[in-house]
Gaussian input, Z-matrix of N, CA and C with variables (Angstrom, degrees):
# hf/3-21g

backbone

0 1
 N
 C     1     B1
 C     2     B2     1     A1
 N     3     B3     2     A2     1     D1
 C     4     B4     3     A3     2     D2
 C     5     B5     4     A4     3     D3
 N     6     B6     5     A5     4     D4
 C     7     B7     6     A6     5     D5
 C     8     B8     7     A7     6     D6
 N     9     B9     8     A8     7     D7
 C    10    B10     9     A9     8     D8
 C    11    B11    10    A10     9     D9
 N    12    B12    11    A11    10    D10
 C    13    B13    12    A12    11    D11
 C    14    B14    13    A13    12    D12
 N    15    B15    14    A14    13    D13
 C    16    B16    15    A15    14    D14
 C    17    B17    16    A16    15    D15
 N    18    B18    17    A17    16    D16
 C    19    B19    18    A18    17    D17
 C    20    B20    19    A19    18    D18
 N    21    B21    20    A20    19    D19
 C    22    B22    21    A21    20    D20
 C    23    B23    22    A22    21    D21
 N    24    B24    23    A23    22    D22
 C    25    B25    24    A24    23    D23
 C    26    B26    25    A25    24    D24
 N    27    B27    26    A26    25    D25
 C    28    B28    27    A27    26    D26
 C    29    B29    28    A28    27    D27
 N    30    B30    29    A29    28    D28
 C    31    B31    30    A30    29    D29
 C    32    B32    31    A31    30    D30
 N    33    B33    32    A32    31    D31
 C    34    B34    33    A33    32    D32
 C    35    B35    34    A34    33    D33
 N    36    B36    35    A35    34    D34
 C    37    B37    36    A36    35    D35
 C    38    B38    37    A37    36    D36
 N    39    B39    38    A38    37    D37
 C    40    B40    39    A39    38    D38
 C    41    B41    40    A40    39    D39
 N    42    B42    41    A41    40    D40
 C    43    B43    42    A42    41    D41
 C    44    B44    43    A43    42    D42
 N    45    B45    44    A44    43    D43
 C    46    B46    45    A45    44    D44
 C    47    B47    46    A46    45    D45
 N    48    B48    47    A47    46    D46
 C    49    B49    48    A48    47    D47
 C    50    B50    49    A49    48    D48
 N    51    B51    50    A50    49    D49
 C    52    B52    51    A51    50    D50
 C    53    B53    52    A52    51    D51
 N    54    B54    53    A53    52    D52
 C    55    B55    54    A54    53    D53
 C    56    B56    55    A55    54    D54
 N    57    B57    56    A56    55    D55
 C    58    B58    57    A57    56    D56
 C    59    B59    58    A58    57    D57
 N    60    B60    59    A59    58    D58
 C    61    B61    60    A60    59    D59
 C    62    B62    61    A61    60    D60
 N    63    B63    62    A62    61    D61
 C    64    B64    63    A63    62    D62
 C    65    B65    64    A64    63    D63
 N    66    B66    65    A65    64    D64
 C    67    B67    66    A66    65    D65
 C    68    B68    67    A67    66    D66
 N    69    B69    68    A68    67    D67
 C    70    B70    69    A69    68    D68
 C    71    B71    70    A70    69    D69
 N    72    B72    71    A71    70    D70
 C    73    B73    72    A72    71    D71
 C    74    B74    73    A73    72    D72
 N    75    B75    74    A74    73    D73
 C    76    B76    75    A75    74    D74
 C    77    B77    76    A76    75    D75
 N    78    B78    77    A77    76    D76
 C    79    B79    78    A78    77    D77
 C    80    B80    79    A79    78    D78
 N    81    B81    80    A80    79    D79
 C    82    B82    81    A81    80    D80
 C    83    B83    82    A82    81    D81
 N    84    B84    83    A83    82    D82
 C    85    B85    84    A84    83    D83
 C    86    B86    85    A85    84    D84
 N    87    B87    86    A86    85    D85
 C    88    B88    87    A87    86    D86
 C    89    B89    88    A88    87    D87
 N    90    B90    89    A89    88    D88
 C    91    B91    90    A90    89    D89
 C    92    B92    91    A91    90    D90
 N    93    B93    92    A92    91    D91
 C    94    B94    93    A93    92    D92
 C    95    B95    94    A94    93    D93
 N    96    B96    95    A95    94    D94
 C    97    B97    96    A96    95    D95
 C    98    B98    97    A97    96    D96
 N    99    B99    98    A98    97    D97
 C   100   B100    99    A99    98    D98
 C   101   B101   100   A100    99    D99
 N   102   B102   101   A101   100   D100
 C   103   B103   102   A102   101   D101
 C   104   B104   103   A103   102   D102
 N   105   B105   104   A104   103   D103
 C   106   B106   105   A105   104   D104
 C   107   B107   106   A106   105   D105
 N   108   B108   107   A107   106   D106
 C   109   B109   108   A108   107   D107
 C   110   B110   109   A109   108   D108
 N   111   B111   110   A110   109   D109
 C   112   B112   111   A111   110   D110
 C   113   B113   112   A112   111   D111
 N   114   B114   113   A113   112   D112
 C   115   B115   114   A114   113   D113
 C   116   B116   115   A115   114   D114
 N   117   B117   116   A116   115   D115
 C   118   B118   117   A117   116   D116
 C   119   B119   118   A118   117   D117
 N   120   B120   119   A119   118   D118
 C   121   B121   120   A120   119   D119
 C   122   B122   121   A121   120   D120
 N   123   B123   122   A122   121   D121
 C   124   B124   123   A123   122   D122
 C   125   B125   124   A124   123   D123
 N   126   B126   125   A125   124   D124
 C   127   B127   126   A126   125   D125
 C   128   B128   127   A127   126   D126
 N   129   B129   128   A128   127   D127
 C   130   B130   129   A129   128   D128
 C   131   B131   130   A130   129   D129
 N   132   B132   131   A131   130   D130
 C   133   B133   132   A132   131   D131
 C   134   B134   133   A133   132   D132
 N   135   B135   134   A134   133   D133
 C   136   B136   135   A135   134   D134
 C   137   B137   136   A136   135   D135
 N   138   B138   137   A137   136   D136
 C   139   B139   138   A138   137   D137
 C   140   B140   139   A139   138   D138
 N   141   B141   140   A140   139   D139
 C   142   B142   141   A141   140   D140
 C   143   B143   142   A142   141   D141
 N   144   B144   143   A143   142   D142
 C   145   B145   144   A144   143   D143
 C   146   B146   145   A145   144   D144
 N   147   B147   146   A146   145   D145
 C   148   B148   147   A147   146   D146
 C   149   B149   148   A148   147   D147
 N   150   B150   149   A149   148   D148
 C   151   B151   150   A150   149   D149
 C   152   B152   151   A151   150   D150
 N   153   B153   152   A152   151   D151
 C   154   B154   153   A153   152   D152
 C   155   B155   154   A154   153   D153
 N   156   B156   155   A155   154   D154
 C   157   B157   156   A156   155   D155
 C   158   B158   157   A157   156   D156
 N   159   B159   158   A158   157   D157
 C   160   B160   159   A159   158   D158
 C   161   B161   160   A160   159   D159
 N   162   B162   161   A161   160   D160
 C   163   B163   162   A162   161   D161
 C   164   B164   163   A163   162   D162
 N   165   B165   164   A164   163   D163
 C   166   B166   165   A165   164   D164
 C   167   B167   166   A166   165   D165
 N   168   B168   167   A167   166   D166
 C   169   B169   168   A168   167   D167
 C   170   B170   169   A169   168   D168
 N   171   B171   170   A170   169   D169
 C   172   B172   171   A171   170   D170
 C   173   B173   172   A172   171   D171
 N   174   B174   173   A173   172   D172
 C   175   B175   174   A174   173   D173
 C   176   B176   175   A175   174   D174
 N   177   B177   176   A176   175   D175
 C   178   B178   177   A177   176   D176
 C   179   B179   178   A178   177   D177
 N   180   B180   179   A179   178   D178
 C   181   B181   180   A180   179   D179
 C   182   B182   181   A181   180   D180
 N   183   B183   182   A182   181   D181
 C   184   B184   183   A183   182   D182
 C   185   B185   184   A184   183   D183
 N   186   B186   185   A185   184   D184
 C   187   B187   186   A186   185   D185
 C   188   B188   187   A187   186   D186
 N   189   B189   188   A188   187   D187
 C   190   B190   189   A189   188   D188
 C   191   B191   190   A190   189   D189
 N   192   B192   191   A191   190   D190
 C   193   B193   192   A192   191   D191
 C   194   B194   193   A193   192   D192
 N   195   B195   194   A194   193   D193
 C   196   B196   195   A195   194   D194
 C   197   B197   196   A196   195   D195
 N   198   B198   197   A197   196   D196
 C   199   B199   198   A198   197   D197
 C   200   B200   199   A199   198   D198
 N   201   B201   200   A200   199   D199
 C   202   B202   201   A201   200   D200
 C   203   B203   202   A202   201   D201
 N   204   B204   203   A203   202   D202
 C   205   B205   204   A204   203   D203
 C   206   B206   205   A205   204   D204
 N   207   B207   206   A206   205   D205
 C   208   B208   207   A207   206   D206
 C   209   B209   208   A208   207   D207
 N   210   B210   209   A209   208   D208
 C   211   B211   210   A210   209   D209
 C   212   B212   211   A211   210   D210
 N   213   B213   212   A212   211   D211
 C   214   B214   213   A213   212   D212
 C   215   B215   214   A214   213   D213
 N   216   B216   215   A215   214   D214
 C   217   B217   216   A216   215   D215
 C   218   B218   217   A217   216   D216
 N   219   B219   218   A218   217   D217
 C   220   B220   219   A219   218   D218
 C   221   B221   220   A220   219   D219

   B1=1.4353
   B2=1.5280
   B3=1.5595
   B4=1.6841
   B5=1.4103
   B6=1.3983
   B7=1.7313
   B8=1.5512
   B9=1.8094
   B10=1.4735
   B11=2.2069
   B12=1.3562
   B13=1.5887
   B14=1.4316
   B15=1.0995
   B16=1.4821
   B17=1.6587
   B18=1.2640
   B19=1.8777
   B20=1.6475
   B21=1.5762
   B22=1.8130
   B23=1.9802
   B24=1.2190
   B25=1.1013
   B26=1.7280
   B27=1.9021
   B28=1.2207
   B29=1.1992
   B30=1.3914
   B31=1.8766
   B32=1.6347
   B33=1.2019
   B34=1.5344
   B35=1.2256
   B36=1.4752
   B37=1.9276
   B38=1.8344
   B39=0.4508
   B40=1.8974
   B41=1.2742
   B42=1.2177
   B43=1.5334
   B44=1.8434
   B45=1.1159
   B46=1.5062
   B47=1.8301
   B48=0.9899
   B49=1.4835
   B50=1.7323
   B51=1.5528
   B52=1.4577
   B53=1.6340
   B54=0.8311
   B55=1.4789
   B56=1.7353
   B57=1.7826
   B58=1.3159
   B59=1.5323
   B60=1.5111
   B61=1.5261
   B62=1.3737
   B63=1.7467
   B64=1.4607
   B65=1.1772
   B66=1.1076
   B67=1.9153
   B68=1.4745
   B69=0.8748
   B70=1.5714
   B71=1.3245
   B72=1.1259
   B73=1.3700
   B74=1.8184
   B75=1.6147
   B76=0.8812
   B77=1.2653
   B78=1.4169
   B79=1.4710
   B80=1.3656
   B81=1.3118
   B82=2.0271
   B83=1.2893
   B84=1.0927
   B85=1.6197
   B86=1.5486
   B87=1.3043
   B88=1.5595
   B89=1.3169
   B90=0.6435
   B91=2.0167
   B92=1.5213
   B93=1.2063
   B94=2.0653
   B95=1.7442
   B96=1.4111
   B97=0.7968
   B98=1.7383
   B99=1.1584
   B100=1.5726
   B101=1.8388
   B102=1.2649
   B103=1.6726
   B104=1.8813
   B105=1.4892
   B106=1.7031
   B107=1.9696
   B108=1.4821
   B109=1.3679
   B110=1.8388
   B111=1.2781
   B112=1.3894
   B113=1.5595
   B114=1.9956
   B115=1.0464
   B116=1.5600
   B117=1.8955
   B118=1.1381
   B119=1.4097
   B120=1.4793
   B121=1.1341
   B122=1.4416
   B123=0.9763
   B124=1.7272
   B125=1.5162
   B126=0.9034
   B127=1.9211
   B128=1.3264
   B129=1.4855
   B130=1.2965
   B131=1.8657
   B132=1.1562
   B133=1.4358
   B134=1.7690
   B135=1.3390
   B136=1.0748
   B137=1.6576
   B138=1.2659
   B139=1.9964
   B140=1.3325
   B141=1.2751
   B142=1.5601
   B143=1.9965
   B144=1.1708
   B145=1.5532
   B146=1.7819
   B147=0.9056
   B148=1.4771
   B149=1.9267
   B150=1.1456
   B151=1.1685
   B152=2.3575
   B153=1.2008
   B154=1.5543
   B155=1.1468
   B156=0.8078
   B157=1.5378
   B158=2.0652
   B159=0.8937
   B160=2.0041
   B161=1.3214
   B162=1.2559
   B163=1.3373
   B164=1.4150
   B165=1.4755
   B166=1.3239
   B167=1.2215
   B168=1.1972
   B169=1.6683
   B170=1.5411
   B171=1.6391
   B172=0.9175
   B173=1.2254
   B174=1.0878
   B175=1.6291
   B176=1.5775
   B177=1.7998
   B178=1.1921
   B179=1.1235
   B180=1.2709
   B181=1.3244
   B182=1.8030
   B183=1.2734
   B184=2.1789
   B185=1.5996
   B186=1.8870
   B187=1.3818
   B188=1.3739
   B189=1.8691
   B190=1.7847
   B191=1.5697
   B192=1.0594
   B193=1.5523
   B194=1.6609
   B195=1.3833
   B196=1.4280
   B197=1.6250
   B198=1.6044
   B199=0.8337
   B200=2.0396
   B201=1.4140
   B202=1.6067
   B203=1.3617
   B204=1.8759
   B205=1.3548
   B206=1.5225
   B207=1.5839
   B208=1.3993
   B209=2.1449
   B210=1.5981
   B211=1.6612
   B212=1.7128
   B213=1.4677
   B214=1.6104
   B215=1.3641
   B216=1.7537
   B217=1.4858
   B218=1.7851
   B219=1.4736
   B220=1.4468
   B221=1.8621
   A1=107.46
   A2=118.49
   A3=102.94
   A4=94.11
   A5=91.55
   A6=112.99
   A7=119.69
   A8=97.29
   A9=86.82
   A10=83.80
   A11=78.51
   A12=112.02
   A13=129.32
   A14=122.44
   A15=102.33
   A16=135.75
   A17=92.87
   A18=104.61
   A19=120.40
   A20=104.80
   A21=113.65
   A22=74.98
   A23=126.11
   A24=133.65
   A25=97.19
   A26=109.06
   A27=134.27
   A28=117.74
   A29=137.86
   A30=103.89
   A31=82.89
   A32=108.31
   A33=146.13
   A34=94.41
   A35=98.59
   A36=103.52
   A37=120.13
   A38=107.95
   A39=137.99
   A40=95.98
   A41=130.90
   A42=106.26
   A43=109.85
   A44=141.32
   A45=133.38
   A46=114.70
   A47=91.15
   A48=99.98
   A49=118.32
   A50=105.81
   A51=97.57
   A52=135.41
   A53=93.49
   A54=115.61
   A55=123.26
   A56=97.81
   A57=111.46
   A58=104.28
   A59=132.87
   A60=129.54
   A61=125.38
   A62=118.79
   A63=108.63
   A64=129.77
   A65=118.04
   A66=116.35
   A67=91.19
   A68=134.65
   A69=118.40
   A70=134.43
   A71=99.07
   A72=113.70
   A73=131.85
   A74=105.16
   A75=123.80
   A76=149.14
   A77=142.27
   A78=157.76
   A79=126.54
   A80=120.21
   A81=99.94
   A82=115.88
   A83=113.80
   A84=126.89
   A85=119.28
   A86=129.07
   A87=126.60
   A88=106.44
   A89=115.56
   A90=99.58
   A91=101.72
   A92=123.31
   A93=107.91
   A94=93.82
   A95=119.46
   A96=154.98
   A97=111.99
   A98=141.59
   A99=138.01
   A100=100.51
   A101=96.34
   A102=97.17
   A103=89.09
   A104=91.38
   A105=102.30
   A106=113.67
   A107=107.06
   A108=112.93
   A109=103.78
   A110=112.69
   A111=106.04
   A112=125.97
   A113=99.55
   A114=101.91
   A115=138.50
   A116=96.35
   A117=102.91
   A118=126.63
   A119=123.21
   A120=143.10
   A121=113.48
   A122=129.45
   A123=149.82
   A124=126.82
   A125=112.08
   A126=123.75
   A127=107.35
   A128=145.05
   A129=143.30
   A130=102.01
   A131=101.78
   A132=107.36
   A133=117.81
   A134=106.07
   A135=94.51
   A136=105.71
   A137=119.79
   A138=111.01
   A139=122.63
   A140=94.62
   A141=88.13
   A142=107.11
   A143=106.54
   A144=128.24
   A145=97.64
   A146=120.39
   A147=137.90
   A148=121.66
   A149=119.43
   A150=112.11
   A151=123.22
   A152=105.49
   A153=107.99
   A154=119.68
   A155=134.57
   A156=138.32
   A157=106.46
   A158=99.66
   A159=113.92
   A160=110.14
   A161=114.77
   A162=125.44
   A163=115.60
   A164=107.35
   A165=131.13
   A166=124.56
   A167=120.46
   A168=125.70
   A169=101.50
   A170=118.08
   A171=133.41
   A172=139.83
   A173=141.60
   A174=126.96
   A175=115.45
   A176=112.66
   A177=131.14
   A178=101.40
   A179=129.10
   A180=142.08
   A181=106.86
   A182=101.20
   A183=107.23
   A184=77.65
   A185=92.67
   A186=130.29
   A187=93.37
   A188=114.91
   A189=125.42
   A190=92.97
   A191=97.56
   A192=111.91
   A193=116.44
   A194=105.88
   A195=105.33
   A196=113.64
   A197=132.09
   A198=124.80
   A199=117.59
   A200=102.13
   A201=91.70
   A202=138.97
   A203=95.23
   A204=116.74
   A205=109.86
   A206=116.59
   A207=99.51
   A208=75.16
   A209=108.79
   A210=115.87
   A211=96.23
   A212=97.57
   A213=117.12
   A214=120.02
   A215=92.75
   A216=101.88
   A217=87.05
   A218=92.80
   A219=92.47
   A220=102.39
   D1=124.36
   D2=165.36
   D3=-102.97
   D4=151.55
   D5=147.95
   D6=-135.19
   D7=156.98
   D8=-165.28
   D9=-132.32
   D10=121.92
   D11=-179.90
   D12=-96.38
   D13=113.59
   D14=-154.99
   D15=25.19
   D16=58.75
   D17=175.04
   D18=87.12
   D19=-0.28
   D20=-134.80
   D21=-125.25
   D22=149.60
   D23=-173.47
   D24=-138.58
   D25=129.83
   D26=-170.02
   D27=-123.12
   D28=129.35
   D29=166.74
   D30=-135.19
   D31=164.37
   D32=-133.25
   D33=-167.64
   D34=125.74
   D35=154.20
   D36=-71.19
   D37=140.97
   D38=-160.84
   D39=-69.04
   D40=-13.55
   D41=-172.43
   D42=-123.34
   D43=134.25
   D44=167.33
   D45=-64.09
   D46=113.66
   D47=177.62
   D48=-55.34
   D49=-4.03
   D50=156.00
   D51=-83.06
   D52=-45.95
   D53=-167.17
   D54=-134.73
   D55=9.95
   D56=166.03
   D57=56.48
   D58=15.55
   D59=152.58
   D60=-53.82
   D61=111.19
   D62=175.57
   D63=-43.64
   D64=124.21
   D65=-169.09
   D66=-98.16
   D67=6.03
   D68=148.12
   D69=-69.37
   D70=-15.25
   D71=164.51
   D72=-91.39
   D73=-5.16
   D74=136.93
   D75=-26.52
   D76=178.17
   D77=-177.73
   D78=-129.30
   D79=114.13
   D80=167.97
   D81=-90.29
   D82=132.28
   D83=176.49
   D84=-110.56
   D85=64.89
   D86=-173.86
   D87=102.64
   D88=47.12
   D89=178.17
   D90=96.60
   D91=-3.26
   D92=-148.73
   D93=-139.50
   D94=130.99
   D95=165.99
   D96=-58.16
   D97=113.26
   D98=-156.47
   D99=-128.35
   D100=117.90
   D101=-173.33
   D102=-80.00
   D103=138.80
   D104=-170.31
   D105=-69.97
   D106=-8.14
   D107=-163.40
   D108=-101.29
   D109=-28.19
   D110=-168.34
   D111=-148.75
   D112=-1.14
   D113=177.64
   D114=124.29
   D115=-36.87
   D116=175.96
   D117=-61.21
   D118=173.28
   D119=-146.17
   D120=-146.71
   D121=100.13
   D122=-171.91
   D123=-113.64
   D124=88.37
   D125=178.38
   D126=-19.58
   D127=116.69
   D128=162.63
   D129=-41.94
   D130=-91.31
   D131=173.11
   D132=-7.09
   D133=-74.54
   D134=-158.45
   D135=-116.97
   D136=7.26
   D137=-163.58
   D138=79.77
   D139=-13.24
   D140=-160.46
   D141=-80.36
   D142=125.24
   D143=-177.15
   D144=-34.68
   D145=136.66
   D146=-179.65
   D147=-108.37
   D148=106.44
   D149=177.35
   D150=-3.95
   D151=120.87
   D152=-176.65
   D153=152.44
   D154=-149.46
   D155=-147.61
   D156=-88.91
   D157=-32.02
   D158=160.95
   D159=-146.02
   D160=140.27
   D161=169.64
   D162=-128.41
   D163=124.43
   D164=-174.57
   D165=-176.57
   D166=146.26
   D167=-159.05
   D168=-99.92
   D169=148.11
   D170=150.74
   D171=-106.05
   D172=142.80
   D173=-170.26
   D174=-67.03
   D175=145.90
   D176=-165.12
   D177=-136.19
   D178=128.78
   D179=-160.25
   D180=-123.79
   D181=134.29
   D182=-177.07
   D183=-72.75
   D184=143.48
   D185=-176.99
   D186=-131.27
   D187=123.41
   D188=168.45
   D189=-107.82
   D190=167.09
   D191=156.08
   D192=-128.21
   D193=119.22
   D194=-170.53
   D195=-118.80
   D196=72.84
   D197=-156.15
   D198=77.22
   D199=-154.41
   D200=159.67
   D201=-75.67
   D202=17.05
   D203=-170.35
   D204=-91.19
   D205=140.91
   D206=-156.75
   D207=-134.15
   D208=108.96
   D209=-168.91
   D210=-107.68
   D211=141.38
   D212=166.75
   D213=-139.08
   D214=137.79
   D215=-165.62
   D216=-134.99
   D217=156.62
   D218=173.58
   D219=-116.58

């Protein structure tokens, strides 16, 4: 999944490692990524699970911008 957050472009795997809820369907609240089913809280930057109700990381992949080219590498 990318998202682009104040100007700044992220991608995130799509699914919450709890309960497998698309977090694209989700919200960002401060920097943090909010799985839409239960709450959790996921670092834009890096995946990494954020103090709350489950904690666990998801994968975060390096985002370039190359022209209107938008490249991902993990």
């Amino acid at each position: 999944m990318l998202i682009n957050y104040d100007g700044n472009y992220y991608a995130l795997d799509n699914l919450c490692p709890h309960r497998k809820a698309p977090l694209c369907n989700g919200k960002v609240e401060n920097s943090a990524l909010v799985c839409p089913r239960h709450g959790a809280h996921f670092d834009l930057k890096t995946g990494k699970g954020l103090p709350g109700p489950h904690r666990a990381d998801i994968d975060s992949y390096a985002v370039q911008i190359s022209g209107d080219n938008i490249l991902l590498s993990e």
